[in-house]
mmCIF file of the N, C-alpha and C atoms, coordinates in Angstrom:
data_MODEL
# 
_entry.id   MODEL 
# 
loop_
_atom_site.group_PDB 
_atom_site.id 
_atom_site.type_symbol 
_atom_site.label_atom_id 
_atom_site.label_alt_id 
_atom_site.label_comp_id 
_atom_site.label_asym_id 
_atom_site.label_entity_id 
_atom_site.label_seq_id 
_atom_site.pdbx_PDB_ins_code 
_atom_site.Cartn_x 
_atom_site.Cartn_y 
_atom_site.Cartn_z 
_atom_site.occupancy 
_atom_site.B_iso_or_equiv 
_atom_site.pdbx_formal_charge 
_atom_site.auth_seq_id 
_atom_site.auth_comp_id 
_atom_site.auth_asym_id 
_atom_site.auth_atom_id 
_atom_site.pdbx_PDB_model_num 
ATOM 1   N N  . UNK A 1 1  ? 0.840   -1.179 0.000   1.00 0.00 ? 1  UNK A N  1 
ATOM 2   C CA . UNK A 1 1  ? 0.000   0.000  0.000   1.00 0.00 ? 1  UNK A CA 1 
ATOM 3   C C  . UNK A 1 1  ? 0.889   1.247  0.000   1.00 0.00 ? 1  UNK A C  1 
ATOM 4   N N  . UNK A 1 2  ? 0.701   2.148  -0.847  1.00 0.00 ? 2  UNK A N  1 
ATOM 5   C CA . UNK A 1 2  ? 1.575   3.823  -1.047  1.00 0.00 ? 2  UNK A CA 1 
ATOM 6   C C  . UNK A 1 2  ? 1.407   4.168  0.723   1.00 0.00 ? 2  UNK A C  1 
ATOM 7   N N  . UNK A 1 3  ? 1.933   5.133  0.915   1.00 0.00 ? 3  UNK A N  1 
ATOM 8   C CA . UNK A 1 3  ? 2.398   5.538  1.911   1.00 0.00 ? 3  UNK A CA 1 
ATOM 9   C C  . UNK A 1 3  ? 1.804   7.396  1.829   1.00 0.00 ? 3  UNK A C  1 
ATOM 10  N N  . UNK A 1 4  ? 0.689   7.722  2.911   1.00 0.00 ? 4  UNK A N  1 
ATOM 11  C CA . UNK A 1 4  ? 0.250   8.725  2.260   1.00 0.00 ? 4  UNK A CA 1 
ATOM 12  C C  . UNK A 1 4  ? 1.119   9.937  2.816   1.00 0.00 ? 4  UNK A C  1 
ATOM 13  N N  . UNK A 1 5  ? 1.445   10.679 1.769   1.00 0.00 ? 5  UNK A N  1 
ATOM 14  C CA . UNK A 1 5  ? 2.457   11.812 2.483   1.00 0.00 ? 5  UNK A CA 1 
ATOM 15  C C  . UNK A 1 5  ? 1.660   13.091 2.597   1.00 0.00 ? 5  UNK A C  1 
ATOM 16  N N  . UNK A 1 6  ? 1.905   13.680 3.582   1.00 0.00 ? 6  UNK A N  1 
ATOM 17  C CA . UNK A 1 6  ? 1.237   14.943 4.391   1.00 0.00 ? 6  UNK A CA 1 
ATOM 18  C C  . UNK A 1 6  ? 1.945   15.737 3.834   1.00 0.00 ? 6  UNK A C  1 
ATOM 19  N N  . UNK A 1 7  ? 1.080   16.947 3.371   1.00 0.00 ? 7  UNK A N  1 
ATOM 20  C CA . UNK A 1 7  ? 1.873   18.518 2.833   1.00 0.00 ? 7  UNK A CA 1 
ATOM 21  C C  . UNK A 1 7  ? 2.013   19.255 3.714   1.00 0.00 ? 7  UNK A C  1 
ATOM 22  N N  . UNK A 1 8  ? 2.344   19.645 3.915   1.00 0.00 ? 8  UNK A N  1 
ATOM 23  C CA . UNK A 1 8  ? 3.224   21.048 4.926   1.00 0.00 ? 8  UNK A CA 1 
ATOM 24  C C  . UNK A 1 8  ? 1.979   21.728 4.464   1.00 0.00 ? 8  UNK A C  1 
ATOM 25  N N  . UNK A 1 9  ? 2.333   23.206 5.259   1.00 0.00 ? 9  UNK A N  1 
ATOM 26  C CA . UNK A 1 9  ? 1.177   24.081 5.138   1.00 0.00 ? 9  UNK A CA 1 
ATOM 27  C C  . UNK A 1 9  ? 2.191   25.647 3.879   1.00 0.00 ? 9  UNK A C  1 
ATOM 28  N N  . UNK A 1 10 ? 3.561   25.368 4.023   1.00 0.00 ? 10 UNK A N  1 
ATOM 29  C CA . UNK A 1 10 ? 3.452   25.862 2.826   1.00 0.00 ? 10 UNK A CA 1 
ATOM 30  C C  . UNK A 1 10 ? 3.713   25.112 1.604   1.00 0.00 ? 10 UNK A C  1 
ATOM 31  N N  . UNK A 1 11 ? 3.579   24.081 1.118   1.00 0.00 ? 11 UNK A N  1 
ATOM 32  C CA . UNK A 1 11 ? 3.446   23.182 -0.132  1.00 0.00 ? 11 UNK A CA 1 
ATOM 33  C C  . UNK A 1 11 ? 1.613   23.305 -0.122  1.00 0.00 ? 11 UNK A C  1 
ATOM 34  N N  . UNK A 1 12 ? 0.899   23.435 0.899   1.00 0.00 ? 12 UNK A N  1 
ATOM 35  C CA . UNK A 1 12 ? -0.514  23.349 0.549   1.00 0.00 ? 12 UNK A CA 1 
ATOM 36  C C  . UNK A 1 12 ? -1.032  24.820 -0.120  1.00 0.00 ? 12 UNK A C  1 
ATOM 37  N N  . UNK A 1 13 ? -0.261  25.908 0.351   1.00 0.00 ? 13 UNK A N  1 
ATOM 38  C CA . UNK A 1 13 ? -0.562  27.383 0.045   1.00 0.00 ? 13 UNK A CA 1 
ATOM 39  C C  . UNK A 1 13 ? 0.103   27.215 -1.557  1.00 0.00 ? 13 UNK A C  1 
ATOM 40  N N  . UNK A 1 14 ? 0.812   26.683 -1.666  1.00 0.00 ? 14 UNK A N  1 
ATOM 41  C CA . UNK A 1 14 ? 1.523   26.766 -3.404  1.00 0.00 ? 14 UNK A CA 1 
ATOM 42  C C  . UNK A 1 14 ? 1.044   25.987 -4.145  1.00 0.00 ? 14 UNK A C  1 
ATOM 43  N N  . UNK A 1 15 ? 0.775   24.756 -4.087  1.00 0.00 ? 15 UNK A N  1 
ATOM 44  C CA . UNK A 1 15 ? -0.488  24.446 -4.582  1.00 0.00 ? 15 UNK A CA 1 
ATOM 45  C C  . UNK A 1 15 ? -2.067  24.860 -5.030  1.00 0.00 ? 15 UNK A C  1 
ATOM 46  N N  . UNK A 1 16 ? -2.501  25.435 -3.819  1.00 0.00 ? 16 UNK A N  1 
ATOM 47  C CA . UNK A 1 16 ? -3.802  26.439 -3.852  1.00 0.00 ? 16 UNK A CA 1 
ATOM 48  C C  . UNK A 1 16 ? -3.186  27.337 -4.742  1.00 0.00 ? 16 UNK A C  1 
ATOM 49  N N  . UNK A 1 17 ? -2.529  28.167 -4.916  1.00 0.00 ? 17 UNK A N  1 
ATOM 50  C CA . UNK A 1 17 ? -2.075  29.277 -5.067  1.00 0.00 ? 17 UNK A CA 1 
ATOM 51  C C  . UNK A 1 17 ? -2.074  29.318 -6.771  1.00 0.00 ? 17 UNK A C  1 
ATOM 52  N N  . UNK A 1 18 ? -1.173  28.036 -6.848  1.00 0.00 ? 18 UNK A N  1 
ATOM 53  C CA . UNK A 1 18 ? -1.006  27.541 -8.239  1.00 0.00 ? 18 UNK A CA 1 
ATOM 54  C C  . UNK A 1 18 ? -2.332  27.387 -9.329  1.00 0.00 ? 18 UNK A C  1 
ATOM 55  N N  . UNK A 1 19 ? -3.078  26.594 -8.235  1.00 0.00 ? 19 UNK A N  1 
ATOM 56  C CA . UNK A 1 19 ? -4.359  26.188 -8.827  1.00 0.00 ? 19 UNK A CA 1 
ATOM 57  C C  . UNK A 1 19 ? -5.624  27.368 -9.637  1.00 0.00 ? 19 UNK A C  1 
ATOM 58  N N  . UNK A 1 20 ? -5.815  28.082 -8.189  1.00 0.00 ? 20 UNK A N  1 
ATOM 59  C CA . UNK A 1 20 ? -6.304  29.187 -8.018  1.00 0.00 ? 20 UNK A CA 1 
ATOM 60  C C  . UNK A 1 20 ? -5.662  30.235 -9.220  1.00 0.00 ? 20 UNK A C  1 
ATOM 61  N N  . UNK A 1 21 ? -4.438  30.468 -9.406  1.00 0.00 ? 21 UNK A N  1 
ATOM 62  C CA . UNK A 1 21 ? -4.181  31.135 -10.517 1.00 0.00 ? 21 UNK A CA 1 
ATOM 63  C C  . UNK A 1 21 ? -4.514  30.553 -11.988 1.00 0.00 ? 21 UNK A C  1 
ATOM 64  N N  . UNK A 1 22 ? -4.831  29.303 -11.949 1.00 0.00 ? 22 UNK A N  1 
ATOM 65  C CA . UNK A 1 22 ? -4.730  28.916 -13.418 1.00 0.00 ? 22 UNK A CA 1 
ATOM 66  C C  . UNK A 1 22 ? -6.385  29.217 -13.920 1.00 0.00 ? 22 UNK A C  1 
ATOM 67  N N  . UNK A 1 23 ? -6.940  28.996 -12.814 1.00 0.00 ? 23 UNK A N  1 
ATOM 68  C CA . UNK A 1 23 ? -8.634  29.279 -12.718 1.00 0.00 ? 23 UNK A CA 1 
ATOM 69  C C  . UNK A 1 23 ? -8.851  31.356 -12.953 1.00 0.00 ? 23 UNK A C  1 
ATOM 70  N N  . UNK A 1 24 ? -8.336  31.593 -11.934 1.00 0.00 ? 24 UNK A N  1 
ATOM 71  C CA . UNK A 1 24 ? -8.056  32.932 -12.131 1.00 0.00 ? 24 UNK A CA 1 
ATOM 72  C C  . UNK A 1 24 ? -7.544  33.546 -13.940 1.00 0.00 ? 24 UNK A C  1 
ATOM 73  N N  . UNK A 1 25 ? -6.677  33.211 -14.170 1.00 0.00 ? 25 UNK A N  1 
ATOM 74  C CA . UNK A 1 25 ? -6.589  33.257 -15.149 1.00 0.00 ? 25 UNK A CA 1 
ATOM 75  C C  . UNK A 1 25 ? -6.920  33.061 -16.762 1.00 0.00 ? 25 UNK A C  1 
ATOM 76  N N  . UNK A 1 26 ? -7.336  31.925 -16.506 1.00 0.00 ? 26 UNK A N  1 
ATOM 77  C CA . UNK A 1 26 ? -7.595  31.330 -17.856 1.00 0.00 ? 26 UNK A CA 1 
ATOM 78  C C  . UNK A 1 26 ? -9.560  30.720 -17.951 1.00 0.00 ? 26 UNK A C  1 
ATOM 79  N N  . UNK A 1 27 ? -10.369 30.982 -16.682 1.00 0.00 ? 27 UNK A N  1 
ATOM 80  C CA . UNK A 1 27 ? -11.353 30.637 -16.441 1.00 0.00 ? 27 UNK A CA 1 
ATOM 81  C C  . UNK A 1 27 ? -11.544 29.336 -16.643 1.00 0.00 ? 27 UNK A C  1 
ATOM 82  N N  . UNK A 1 28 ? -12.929 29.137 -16.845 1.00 0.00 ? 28 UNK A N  1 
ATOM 83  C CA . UNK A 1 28 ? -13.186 27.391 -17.143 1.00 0.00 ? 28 UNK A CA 1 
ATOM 84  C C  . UNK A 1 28 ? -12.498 26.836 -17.935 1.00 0.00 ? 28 UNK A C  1 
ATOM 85  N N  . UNK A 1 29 ? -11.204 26.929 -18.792 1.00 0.00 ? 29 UNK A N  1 
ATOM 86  C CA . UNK A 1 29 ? -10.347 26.332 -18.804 1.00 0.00 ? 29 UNK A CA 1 
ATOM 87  C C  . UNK A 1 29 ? -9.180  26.279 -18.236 1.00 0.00 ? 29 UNK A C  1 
ATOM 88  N N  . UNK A 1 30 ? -9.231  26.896 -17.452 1.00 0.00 ? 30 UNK A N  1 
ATOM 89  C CA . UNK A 1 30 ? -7.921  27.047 -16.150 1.00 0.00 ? 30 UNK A CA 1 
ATOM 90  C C  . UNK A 1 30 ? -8.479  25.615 -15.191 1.00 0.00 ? 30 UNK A C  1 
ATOM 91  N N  . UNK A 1 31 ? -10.206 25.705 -15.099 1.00 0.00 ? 31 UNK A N  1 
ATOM 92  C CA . UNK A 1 31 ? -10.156 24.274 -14.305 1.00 0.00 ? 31 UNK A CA 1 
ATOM 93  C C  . UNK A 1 31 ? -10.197 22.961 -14.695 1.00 0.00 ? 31 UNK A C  1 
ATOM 94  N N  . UNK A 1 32 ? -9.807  22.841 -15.819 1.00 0.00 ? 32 UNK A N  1 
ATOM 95  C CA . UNK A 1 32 ? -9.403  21.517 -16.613 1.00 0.00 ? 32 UNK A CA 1 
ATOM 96  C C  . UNK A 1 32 ? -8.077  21.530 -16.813 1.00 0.00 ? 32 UNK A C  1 
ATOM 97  N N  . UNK A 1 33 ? -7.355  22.318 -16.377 1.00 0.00 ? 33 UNK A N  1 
ATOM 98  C CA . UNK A 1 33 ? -5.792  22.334 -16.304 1.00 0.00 ? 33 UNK A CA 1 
ATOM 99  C C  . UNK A 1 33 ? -4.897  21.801 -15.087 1.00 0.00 ? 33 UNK A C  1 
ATOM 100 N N  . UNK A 1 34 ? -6.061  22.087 -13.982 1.00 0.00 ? 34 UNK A N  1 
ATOM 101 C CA . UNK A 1 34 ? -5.522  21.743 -12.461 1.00 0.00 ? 34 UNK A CA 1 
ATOM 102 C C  . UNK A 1 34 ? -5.273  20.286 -12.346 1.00 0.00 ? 34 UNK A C  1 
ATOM 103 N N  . UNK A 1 35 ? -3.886  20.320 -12.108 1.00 0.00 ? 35 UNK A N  1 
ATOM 104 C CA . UNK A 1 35 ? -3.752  18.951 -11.467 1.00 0.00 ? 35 UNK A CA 1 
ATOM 105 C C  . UNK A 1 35 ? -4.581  18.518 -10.209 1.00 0.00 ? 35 UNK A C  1 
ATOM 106 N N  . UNK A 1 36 ? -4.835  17.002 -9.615  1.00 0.00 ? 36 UNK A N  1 
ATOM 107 C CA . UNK A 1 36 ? -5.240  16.558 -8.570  1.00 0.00 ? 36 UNK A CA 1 
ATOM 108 C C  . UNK A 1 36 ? -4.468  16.923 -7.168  1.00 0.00 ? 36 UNK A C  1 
ATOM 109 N N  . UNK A 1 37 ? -2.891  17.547 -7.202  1.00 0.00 ? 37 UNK A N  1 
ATOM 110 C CA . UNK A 1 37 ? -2.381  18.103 -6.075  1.00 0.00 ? 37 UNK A CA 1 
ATOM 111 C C  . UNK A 1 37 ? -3.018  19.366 -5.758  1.00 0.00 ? 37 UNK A C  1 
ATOM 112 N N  . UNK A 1 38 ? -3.268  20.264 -7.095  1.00 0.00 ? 38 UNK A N  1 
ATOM 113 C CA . UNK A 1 38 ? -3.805  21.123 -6.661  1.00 0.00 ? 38 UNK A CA 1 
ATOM 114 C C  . UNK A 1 38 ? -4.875  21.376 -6.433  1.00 0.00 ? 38 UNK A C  1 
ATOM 115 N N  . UNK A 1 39 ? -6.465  20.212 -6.841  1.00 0.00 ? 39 UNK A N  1 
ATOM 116 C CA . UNK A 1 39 ? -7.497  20.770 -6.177  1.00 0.00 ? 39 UNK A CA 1 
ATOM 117 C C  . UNK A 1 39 ? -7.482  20.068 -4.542  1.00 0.00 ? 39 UNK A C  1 
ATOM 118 N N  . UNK A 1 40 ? -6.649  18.934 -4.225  1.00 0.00 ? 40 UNK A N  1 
ATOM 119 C CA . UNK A 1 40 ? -6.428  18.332 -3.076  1.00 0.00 ? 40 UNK A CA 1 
ATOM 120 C C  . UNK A 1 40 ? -6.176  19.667 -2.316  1.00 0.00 ? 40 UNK A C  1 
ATOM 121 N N  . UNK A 1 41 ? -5.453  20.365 -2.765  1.00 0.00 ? 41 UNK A N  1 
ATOM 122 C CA . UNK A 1 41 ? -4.864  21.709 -1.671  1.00 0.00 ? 41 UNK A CA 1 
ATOM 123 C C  . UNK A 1 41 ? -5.303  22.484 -1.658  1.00 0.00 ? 41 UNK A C  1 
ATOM 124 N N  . UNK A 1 42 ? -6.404  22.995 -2.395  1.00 0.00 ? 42 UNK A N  1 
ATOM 125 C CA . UNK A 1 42 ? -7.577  23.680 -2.271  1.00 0.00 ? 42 UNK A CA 1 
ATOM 126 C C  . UNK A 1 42 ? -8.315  23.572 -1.753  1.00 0.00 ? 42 UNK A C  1 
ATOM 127 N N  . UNK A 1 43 ? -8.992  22.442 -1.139  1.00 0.00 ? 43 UNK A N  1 
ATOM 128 C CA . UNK A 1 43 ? -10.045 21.582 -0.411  1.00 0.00 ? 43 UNK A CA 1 
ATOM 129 C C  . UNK A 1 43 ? -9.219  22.045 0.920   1.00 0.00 ? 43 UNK A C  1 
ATOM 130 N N  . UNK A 1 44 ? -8.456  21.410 0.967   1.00 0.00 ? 44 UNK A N  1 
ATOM 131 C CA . UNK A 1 44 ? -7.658  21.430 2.544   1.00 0.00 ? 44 UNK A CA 1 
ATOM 132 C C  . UNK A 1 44 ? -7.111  22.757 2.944   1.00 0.00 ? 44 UNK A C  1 
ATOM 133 N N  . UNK A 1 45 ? -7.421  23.845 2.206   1.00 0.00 ? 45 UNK A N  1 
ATOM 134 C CA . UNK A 1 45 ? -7.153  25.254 2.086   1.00 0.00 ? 45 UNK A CA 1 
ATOM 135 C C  . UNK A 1 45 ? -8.318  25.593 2.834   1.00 0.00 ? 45 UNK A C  1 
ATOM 136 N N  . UNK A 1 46 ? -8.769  25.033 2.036   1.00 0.00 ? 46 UNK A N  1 
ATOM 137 C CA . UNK A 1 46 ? -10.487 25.356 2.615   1.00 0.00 ? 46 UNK A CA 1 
ATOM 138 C C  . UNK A 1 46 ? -11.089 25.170 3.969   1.00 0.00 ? 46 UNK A C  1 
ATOM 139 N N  . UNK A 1 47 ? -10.889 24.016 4.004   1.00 0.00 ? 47 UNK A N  1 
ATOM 140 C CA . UNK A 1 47 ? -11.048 23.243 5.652   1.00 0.00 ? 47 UNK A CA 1 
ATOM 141 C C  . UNK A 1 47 ? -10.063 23.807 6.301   1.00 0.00 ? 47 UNK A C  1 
ATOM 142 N N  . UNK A 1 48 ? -8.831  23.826 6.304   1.00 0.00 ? 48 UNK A N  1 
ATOM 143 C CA . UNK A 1 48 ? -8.337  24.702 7.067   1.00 0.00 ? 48 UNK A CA 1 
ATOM 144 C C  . UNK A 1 48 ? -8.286  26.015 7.799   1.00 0.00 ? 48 UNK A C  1 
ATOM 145 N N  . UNK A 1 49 ? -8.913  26.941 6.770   1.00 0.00 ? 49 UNK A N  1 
ATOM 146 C CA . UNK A 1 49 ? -9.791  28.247 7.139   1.00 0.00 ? 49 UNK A CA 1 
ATOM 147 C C  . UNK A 1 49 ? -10.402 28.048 7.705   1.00 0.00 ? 49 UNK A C  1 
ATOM 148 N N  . UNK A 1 50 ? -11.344 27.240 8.212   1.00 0.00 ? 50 UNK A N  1 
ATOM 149 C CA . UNK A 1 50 ? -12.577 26.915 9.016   1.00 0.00 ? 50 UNK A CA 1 
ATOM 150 C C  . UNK A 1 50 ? -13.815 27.221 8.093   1.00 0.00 ? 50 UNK A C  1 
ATOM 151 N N  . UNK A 1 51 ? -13.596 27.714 6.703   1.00 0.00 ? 51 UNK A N  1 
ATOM 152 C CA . UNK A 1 51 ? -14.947 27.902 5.471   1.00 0.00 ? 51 UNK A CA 1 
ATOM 153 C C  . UNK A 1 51 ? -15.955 27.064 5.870   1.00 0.00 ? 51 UNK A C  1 
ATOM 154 N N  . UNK A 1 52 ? -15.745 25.932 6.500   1.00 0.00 ? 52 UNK A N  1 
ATOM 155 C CA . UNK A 1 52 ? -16.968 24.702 6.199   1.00 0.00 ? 52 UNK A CA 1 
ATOM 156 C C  . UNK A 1 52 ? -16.935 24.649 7.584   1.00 0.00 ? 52 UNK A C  1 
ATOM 157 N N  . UNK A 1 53 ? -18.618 24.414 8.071   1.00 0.00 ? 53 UNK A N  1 
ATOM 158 C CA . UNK A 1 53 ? -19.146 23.953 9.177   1.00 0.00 ? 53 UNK A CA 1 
ATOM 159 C C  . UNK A 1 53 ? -18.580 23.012 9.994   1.00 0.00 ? 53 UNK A C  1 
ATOM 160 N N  . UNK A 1 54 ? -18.209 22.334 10.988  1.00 0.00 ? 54 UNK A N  1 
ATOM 161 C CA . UNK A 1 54 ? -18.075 21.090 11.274  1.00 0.00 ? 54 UNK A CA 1 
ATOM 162 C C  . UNK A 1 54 ? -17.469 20.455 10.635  1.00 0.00 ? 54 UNK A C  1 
ATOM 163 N N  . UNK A 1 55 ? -17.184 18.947 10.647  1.00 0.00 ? 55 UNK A N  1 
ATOM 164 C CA . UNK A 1 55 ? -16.729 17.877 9.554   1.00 0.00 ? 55 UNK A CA 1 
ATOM 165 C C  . UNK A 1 55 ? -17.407 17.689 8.777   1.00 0.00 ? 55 UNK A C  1 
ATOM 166 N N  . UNK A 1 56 ? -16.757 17.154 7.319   1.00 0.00 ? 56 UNK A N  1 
ATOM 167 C CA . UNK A 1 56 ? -17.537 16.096 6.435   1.00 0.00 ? 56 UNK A CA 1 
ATOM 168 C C  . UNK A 1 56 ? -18.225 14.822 6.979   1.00 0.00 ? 56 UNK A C  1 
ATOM 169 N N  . UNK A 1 57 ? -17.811 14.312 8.103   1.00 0.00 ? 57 UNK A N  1 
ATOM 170 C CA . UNK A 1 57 ? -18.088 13.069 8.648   1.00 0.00 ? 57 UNK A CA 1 
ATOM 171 C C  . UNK A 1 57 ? -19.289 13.577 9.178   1.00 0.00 ? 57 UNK A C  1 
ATOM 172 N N  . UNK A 1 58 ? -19.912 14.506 9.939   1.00 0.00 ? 58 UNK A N  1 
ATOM 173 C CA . UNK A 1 58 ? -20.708 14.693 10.738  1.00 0.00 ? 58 UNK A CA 1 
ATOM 174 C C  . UNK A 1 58 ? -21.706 14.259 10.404  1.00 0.00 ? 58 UNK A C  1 
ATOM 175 N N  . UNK A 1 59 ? -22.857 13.681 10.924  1.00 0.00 ? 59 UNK A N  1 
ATOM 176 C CA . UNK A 1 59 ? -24.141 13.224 10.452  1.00 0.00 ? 59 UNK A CA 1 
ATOM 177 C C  . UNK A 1 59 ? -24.885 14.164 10.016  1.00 0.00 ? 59 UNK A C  1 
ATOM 178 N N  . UNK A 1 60 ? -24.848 15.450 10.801  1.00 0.00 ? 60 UNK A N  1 
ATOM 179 C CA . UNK A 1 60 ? -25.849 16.638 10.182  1.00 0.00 ? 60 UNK A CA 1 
ATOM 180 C C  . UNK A 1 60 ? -25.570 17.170 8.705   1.00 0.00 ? 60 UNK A C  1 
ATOM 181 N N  . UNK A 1 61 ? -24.349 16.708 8.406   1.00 0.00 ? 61 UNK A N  1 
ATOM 182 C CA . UNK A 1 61 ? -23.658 17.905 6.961   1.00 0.00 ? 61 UNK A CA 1 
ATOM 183 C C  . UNK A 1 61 ? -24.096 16.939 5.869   1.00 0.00 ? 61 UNK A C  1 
ATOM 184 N N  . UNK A 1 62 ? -24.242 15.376 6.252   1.00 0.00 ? 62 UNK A N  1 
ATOM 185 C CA . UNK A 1 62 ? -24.614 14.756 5.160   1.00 0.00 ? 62 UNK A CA 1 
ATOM 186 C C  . UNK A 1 62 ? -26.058 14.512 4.494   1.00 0.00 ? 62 UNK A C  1 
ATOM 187 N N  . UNK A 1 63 ? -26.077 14.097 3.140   1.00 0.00 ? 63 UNK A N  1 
ATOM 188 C CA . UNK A 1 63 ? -26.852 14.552 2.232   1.00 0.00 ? 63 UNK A CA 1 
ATOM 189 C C  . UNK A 1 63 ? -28.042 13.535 2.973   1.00 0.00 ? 63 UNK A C  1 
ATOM 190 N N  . UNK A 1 64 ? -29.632 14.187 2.740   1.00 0.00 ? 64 UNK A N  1 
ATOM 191 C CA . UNK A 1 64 ? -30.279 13.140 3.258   1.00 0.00 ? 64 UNK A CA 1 
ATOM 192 C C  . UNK A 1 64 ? -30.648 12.003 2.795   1.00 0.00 ? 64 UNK A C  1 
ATOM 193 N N  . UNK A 1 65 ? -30.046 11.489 1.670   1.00 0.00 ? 65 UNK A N  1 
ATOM 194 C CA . UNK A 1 65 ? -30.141 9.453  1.455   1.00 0.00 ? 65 UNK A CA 1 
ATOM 195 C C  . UNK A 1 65 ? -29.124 9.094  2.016   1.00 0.00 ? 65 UNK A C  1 
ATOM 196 N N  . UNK A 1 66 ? -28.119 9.560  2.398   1.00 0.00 ? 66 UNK A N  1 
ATOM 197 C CA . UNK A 1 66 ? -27.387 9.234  3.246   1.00 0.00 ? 66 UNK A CA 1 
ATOM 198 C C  . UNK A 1 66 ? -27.701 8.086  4.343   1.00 0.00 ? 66 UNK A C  1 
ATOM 199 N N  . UNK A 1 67 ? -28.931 9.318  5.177   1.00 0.00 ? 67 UNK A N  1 
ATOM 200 C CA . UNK A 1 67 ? -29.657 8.747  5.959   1.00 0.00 ? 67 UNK A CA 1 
ATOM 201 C C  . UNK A 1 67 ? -30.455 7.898  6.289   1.00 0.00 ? 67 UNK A C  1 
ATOM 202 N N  . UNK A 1 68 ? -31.140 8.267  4.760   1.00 0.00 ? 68 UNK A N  1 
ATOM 203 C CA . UNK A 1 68 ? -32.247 7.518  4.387   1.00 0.00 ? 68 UNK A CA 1 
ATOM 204 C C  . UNK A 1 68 ? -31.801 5.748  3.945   1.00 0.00 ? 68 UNK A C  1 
ATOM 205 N N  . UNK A 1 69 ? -30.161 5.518  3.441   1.00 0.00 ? 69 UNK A N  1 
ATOM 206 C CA . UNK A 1 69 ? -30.142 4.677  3.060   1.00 0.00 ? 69 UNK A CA 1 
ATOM 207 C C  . UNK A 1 69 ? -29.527 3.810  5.223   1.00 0.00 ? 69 UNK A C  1 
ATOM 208 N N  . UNK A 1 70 ? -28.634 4.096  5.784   1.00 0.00 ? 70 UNK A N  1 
ATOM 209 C CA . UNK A 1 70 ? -28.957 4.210  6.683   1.00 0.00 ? 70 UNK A CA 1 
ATOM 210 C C  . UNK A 1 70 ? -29.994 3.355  8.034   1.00 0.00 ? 70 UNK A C  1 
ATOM 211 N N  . UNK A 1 71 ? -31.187 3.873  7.586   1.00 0.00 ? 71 UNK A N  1 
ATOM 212 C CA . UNK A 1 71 ? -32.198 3.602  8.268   1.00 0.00 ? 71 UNK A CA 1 
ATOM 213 C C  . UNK A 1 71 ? -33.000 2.387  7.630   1.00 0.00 ? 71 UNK A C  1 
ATOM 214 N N  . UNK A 1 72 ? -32.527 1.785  6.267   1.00 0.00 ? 72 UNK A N  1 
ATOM 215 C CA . UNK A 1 72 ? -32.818 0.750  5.560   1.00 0.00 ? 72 UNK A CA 1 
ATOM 216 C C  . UNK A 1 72 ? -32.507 -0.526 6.499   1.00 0.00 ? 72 UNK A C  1 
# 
């Protein structure tokens, strides 16, 4: 099994940064340009700010078939 390696918090800002400029720049085709490091570090840019409520895990944030499947 790969070995998952953790980004630093400035490899995650240069990444975002990277990403974010190509979008910035070049619009909806700037986001077919982004590599998977860089929307990974965007996400975790994100969550890191505190942007998003709570966890993804949380029961309240998830979608309701979630639940619904769940209670099956």
């Amino acid at each position: 099994m790969k070995d998952i390696q953790r980004l630093s918090e400035a490899e995650i800002l240069r990444l975002a940064a990277s990403g974010v400029a190509k979008v910035d720049l070049m619009g909806a085709r700037g986001t077919t340009l982004c590599t998977m490091d860089e929307i990974e570090a965007m996400a975790a840019l994100i969550v890191l700010a505190g942007a998003l409520p709570g966890y993804p895990t949380d029961a309240e944030r998830q979608p309701r078939f979630a639940a619904l499947e769940a209670s099956s």
